[in-house]
C-alpha positions in Angstrom: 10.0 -37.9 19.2 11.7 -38.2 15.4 8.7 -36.6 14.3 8.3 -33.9 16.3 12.9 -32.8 15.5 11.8 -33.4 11.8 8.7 -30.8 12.2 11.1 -28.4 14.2 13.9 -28.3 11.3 11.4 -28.0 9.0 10.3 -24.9 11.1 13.5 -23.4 11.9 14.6 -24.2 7.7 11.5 -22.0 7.1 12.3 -19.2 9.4 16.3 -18.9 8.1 14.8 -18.7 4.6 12.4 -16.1 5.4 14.8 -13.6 6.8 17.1 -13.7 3.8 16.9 -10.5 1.6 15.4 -10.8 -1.9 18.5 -10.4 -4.2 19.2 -7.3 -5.3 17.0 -5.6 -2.8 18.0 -3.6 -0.1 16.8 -4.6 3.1 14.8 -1.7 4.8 12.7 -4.1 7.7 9.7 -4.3 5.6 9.1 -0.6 5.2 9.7 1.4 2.3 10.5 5.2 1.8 7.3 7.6 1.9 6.5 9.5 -0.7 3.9 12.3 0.0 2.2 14.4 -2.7 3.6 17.9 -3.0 1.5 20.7 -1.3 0.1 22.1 -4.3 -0.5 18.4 -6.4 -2.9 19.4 -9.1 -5.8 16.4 -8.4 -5.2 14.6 -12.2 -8.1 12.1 -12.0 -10.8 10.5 -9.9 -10.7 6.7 -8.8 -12.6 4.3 -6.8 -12.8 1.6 -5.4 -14.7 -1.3 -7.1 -12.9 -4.4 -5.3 -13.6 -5.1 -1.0 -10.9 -3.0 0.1 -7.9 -1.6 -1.8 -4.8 -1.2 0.7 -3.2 2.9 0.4 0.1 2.4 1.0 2.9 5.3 2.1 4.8 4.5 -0.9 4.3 2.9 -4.5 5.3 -0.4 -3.4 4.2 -3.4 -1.2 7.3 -2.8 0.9 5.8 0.4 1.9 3.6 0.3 5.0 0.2 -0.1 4.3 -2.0 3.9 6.1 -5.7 2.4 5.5 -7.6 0.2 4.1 -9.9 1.8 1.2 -13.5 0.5 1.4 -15.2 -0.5 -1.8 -17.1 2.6 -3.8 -14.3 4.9 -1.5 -13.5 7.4 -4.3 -10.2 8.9 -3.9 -8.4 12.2 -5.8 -5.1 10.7 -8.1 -2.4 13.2 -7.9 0.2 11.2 -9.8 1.1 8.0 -10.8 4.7 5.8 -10.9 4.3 3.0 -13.0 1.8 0.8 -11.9 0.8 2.5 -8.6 -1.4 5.7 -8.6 -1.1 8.6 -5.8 -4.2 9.6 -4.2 -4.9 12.1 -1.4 -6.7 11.2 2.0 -9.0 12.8 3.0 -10.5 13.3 6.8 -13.7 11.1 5.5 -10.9 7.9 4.6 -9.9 8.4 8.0 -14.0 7.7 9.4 -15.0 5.1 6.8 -11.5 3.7 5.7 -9.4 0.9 8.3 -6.6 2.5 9.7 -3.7 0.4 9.7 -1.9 2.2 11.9 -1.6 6.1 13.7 -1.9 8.4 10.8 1.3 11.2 11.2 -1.3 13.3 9.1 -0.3 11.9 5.7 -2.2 13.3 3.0 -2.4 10.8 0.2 -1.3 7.0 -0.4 -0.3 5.4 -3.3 -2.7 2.4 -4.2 -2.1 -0.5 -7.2 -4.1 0.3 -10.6 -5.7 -3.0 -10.1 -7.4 -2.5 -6.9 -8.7 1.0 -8.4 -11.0 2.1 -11.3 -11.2 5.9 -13.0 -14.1 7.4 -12.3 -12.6 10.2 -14.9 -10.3 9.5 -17.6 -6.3 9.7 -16.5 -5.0 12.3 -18.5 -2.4 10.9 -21.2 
């Protein structure tokens, strides 16, 4: 019986510290604001995929829900970049050969981490 009050405090300690708020962040429930590409994005670059999957989030964060999973060799259209994350555009085929993650609300492009991605054509400077 002790050990099994030790393994739940250990438990509930775990849970308490998981729902605390990273300082300085705001706390938005694990979802980010989305940022879509403007209608007329002019398509900068080409990108692909070279790792197993490379997650397209709605945002340029990992706070940001996560549209579909990329499949390796997907090639995507960069429309813009913040930082470290890149802006690509969806298209109707990601929707067949990509893993949803969840009900698409017909977003358009996804931001996705320069690591997970290679250019296909140089990024313009």
């Amino acid at each position: 019986m002790i050990f099994s009050a030790a393994a739940v405090a250990l438990v509930l300690a775990g849970i308490a510290h998981a729902q605390t708020p990273a300082k300085g962040q705001p706390q938005k429930g694990g979802q980010g604001t989305a940022v879509p590409a403007p209608a007329d994005a002019k398509v900068l670059a080409q990108v692909r995929v070279p790792v197993g999957h490379a997650n397209v989030h709605t945002g340029p964060s990992t706070g940001n829900e996560v549209l579909v999973l990329a499949p390796r060799g997907a090639v995507m259209p960069m429309v813009g970049r913040r930082g470290e994350w890149v802006q690509v555009l969806i298209s109707p085929e990601m929707r067949k050969t990509g893993i949803p993650m969840r009900w698409y609300d017909n977003e358009t492009s996804g931001w996705v981490h320069d690591s997970t991605v290679e250019f296909v054509t140089p990024e313009p400077k």
